[in-house]
N, C-alpha and C positions, 0 to 999 in steps of 0.2 A: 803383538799382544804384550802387556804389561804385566806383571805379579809385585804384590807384596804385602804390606802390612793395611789392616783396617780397622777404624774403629766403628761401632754400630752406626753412629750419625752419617756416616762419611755415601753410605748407598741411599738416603734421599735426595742427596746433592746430586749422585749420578743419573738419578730416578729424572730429576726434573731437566738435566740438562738434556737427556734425550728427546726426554716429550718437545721442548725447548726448538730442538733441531728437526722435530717432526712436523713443526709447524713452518717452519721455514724453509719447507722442501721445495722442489724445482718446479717444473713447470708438468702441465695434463694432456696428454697427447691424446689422441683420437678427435673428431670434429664435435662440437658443441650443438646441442639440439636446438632445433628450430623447427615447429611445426608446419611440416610439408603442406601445399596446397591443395584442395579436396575439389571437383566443380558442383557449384552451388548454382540454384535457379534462384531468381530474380522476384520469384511470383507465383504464388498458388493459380490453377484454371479453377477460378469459383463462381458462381453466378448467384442472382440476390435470391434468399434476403442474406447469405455469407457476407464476412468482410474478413481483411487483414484485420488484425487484432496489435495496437500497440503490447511490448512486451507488458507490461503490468497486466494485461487484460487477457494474459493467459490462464492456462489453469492453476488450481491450489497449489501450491507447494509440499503442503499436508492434509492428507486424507481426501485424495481427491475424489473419491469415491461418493462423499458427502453434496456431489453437486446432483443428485439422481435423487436427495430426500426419503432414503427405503430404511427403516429402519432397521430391518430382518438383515438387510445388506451391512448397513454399519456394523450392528452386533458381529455378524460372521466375518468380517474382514480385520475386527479388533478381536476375535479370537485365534485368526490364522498369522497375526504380526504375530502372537505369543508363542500359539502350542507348534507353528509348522515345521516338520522335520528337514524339509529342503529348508529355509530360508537358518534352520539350525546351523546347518551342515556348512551353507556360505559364508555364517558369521566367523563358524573356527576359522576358516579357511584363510576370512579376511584376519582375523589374531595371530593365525600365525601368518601372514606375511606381515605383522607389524613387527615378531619375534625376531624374524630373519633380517626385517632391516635393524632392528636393534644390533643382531650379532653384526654386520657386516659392518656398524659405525664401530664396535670394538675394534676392530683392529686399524684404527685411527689410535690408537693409545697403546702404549707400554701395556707387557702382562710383566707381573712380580709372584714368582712364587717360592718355596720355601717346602725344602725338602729334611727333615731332621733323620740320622741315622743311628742307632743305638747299636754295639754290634762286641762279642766278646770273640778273641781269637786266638787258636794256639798253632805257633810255627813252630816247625821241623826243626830239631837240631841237625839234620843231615842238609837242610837247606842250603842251595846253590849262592854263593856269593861273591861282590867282585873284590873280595879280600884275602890275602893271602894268611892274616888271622886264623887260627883257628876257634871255632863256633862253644862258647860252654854250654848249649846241650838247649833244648825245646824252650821257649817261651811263649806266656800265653798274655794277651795283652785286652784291656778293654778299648774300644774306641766311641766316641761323641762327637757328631759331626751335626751344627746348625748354620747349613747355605741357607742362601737366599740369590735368588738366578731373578734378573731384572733384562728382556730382551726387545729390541722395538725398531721395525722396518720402516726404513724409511721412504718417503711414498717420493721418490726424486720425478716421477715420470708420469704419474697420476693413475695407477693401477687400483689405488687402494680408492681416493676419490673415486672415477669412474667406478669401480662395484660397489660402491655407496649410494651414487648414483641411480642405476639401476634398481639396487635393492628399494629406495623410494620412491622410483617411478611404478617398479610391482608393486609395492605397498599401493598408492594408491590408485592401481589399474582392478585391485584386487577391492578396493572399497567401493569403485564401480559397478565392478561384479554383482557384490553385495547389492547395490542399489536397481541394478538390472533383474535381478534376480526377484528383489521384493515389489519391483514394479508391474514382471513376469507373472509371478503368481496372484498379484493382488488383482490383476485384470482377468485372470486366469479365468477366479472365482466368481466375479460379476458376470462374467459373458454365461458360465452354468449354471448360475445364479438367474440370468434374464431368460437365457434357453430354459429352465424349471421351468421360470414363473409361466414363459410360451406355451409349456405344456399345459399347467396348469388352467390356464384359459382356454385352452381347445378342448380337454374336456370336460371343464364347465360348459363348453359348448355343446359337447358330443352330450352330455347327461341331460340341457334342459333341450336340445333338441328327439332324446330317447324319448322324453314325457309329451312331447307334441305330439311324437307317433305314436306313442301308446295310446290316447287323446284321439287320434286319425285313426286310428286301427278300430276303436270302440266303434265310431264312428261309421266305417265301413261296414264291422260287422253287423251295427243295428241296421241301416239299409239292406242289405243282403238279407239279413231278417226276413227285415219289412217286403223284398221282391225289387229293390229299390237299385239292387249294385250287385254286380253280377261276380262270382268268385276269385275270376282274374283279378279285380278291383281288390279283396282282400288278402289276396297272393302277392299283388305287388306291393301294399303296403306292408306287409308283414317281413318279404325281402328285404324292405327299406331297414324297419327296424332293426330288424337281427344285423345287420351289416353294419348298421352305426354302432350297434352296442358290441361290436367285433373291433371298430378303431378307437372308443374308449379306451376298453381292455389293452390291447396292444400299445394303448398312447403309458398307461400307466406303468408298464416294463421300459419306457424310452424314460420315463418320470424317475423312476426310482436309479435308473442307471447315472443320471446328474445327482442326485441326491447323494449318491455314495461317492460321487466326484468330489463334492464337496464337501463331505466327510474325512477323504483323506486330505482335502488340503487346511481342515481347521484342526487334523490328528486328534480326530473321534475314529472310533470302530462304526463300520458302516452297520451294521444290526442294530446297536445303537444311539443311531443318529435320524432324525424325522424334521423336516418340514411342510407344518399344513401347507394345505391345499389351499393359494390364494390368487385371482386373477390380479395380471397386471390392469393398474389403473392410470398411472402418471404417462408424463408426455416426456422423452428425452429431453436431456435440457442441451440447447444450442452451445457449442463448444467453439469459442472465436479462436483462430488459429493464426499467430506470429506469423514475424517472416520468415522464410527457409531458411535462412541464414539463422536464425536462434537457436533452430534444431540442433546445431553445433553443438552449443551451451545448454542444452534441456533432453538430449537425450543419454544415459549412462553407457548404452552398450556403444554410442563413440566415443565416449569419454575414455573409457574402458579399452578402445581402438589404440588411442589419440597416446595413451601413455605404456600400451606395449610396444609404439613408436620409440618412446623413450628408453627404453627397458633395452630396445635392440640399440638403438644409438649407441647409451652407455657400455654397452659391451664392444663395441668397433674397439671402443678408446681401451679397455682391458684387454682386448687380441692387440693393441698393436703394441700398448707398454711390454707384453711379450719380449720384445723386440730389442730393448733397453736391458742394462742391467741393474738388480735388485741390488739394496744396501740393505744390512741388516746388526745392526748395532747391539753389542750386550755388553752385560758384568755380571760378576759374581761374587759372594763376601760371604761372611759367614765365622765359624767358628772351627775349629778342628782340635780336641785335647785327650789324652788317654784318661783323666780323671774328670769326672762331673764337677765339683768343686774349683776346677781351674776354668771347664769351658768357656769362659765370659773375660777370663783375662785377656789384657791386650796383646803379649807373645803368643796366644794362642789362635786371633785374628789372621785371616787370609782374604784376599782380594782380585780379583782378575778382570780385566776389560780387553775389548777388543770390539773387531769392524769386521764382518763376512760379505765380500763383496763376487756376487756371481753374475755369470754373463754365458749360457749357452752359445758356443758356438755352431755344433753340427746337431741338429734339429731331425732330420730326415724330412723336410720341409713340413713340421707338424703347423709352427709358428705361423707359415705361412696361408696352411690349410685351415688353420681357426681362424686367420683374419678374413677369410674367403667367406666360410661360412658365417661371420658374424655380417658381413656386408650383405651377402643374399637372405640373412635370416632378417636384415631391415627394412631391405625392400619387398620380400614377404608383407611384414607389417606395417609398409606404408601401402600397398595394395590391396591390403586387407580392411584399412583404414576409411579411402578413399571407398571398397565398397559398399562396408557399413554405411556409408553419407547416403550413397545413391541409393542402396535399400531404404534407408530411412526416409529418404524425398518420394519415393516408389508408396510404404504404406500411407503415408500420409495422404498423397494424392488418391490414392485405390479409396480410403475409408471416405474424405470430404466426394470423389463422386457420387460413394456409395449412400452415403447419406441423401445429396441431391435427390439421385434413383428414388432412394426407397421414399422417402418424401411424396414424390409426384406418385409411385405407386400408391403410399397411403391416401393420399387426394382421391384418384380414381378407383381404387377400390372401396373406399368411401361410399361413392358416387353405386358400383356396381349391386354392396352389400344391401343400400336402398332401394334402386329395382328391383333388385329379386325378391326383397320383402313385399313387394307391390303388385309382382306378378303371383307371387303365394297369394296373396288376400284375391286379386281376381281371378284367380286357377280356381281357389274353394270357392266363393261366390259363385262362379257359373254350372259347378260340378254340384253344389248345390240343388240349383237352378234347374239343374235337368240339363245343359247346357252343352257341355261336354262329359266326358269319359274322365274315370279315376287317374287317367295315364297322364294328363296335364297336369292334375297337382302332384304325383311321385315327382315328376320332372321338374316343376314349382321348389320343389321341395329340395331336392336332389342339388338343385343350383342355390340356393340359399345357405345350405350347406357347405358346401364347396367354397362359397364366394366368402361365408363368413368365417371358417378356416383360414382362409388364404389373406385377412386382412390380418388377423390371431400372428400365422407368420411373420408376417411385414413391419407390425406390429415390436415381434421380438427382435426379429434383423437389425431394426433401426435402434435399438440401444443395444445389442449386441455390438453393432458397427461404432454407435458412439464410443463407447469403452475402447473399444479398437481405437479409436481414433485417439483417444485421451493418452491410450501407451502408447501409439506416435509420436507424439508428441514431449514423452518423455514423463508425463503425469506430475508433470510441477517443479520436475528435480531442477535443480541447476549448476553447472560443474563448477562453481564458483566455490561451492562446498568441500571440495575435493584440495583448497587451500590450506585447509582445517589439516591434513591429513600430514602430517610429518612427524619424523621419529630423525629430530637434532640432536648431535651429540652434545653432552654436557660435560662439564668440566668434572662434577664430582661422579662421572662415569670412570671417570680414570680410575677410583681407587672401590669400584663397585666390585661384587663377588662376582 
């Protein structure tokens, strides 16, 4: 270490030569990322009228939700991008991993700080000394001291690079997050959103088929009257009624239970939040589906996989710099004078440099147990990775079945909701007629019912599943985005607070 005289100019010369030498530093030890291989299928099982979809002819990139035409839907999904307290929550989360990569390119630079000391003192005239003089009696002294401490490690082995590294592969695993998360809730919403409207049509259904009974029941009664229809006949339709205005009722407690779902996801109070009562009326719209291989690039939660890969890499390379020894270079300068009026003079300047160079030797094999752990904490996350892929291949194919299914179900329950309107019109005709008994149009009834519920369901499945299908797919995103996401050091970082 050196000592001696300085003038103020003399510490940004030392300032720059170190940064100087911190760019110049050695070489990055641990292994270099490369993203590991995933097994990928070749081919959706789709049968017509599906097709692969070139990439362009995938879904929106923004607001994919706008391919369904609902307008109640738009409104509600551009009020839960704003007011939603989860997608809140994701956003800090992602801010501050942009913070942490910030702090971690700091120490890529020199810190300079500046300590001044103001301080008045009175020593002992009986004070010990190495002088054979004797002492003439107490002194009391002022002292003014203006350091300035400038210290800056040098990255010889690549510790500082790799956790740099790291910190912007979480930065943007963490904007992933984010995008999984908004993709998360926005499908969330439309599948409770299409389950409502499902409600909503069955009982529109359950209400105009109460008024048919009511209708049937007058019906019954005036024969019974007349000697025409005998009490059973008005027993059982009366049963009929009361029981449908029983799944009404009961439908309307499953209705408002969606209703307050999606009250909290647009952060409304569920008391005061309401949407009328409207049947669905559109048709899901066909959703052409890439190749499996795009899912890569269009899903966030592997994107999000694909870069805590990297996050664990870059830390191998931090356990093993471990391993190496740290340099850590500083100075010191400043001023030291018993009188304020002298501080700034040049015999009152002081100066100090020097090099701290460390090197663990006996560890208790801790070194060796953090590089353990950083290697199984990668293959963790390449595992984790590779199952994200295969779940991802998994929903995608479950929802393009499902769609198929419901499909061909829609078809023939089509086909069934029409006989049974057919066998209704010839049940009352002949019960008319004198022909038969009230107990073939209950039964008439009873399946018409039933049949056109059941198409009501099929009905919502099938955009329920669409939506599904769309966050399969990743709903537009594409990881090419996730380029945008850096936090570079800059030059006038170096002299930032």
């Amino acid at each position: 270490m050196l000592r001696g005289s300085l003038t103020f100019g003399f510490l940004p010369t030392i300032f720059c030569a170190l940064a100087v030498l911190g760019l110049c530093a050695g070489c990055t030890v641990g292994p270099n990322y490369k993203r590991p291989s995933a097994p990928t299928a070749q081919k959706w099982q789709v049968e017509k009228p599906w097709r692969e979809a070139a990439p362009q002819d995938a879904v929106p990139r923004t607001g994919w939700w706008v391919l369904f035409h609902d307008n109640d839907l738009q409104r509600l999904e551009a009020q839960m991008l704003v007011a939603n307290q989860t997608l809140k929550e994701a956003l800090a989360h992602f801010e501050q991993a942009r913070a942490s990569a910030s702090l971690e390119n700091s120490a890529l630079f020199p810190t300079l700080q500046v300590d001044p000391t103001v301080g008045r003192e009175l020593y002992s005239g009986k004070r010990a000394t190495g002088s054979t003089l004797p002492l003439l009696g107490s002194v009391t002294q002022n002292s003014y001291i203006l350091p300035f401490t400038v210290s800056y490690e040098v990255d010889l082995f690549g510790k500082i690079r790799r956790t740099v590294e790291a910190a912007q592969a979480s930065y943007q695993a963490n904007g992933a997050d984010f995008e999984n998360v908004r993709l998360v809730l926005t499908a969330e919403l439309a599948a409770d959103y299409f389950t409502l409207r499902q409600l909503d049509t069955e009982i529109v259904l359950l209400d105009s088929t109460v008024n048919a009974l009511q209708k049937g029941l007058e019906l019954v009664q005036s024969r019974h009257a007349g000697g025409l229809a005998s009490g059973l006949d008005v027993a059982q339709e009366q049963t009929l009624l009361d029981t449908t205005r029983t799944q009404a009722t009961l439908l309307w407690q499953q209705r408002k239970q969606y209703e307050d779902a999606i009250a909290v996801l647009v952060a409304k109070p569920a008391p005061d939040f309401h949407l009328a009562l409207r049947q669905m009326s559109d048709q899901p719209p066909r959703i052409d589906v890439a190749l499996p291989s795009d899912l890569l690039e269009r899903r966030p939660d592997i994107a999000e996989a694909e870069r805590e890969m990297a996050v664990a890499n870059a830390e191998i390379g931090v356990a093993r710099a471990a391993y190496y020894p740290s340099l850590v270079l500083y100075g010191q300068g400043g001023w030291n004078a018993m009188n304020i009026a002298q501080l700034l003079d040049v015999p009152s300047s002081f100066w100090a440099i020097g090099a701290n160079v460390a090197e663990p030797i006996f560890t208790g094999g801790a070194r060796r147990a953090q590089a353990h752990f950083s290697q199984a904490a990668y293959d963790a996350a390449v595992a984790k990775y590779r199952n994200t892929v295969l779940n991802a291949f998994r929903e995608v194919q479950d929802d393009i079945t499902g769609i198929e299914v419901l499909e061909a179900a829609r078809r023939s329950q089509a086909r069934a909701v029409a006989a049974a309107r057919r066998q209704l019109d010839i049940a009352t005709s002949r019960y008319v007629g004198g022909l038969v008994n009230y107990l073939d149009v209950v039964s008439a009834q009873q399946t018409l019912l039933t049949d056109e519920q059941e198409a009501a369901i099929i009905w919502g499945r099938r955009l329920v599943t669409t939506v599904l299908l769309v966050k399969a797919l990743g709903g537009g995103w594409d990881a090419a985005s996730m380029d945008k996401l850096q936090v570079k050091p800059r030059l006038r970082d170096a002299v930032a607070p």
